[in-house]
C-alpha positions in Angstrom: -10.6 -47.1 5.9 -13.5 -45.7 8.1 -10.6 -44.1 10.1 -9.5 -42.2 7.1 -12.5 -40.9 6.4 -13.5 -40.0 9.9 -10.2 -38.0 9.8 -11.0 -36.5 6.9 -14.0 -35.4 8.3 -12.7 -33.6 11.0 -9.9 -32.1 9.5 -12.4 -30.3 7.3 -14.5 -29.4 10.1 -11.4 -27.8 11.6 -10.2 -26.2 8.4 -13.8 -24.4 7.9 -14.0 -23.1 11.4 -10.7 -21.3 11.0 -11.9 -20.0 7.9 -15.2 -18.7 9.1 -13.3 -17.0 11.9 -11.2 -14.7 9.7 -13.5 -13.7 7.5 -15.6 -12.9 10.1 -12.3 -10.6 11.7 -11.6 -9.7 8.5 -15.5 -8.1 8.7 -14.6 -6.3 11.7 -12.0 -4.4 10.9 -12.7 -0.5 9.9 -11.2 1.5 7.3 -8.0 3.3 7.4 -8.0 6.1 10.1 -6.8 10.0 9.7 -3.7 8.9 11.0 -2.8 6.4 8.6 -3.3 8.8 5.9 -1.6 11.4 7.8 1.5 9.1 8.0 1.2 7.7 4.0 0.8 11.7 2.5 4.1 12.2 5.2 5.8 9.5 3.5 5.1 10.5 0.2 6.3 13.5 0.9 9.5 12.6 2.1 10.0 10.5 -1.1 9.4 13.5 -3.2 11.6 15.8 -1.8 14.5 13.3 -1.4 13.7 12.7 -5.2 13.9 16.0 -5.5 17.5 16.4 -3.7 18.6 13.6 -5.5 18.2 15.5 -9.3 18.4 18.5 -8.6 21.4 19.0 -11.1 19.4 17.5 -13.8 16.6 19.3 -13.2 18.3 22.2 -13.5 19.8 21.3 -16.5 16.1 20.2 -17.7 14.3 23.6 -16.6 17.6 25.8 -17.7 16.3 26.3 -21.3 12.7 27.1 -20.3 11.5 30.8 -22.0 8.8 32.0 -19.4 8.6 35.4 -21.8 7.3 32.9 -24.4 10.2 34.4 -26.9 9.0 38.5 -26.0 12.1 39.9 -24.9 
């Protein structure tokens, strides 16, 4: 039964030390650099224009009807 215990013992000795050592990486890391956000706005780009491409008949359609004279003609 002591054995038990004594393994116990260690194994949360273990588990706690791997703990503490990410958190403390997790600590050290920095934000997000320019280049990170250089590469997210890029993809969101991308998405938007292929979204875009992708309806541009029914945004046409949509945008057809639209009176930019605001009914003066």
């Amino acid at each position: 039964m002591v054995t038990l215990f004594q393994s116990l013992y260690t194994l949360s000795l273990v588990a706690g030390e791997r703990v503490s050592g990410r958190v403390t990486s997790l600590k050290e890391e920095r934000g997000a650099s320019a280049v990170e956000y250089a590469l997210l706005v890029g993809l969101i780009a991308a998405a938007v224009v292929s979204a875009v491409t992708f309806f541009r008949p029914m945004l046409e359609g949509l945008f057809q009807n639209v009176d930019v004279n605001g009914g003066q003609d």
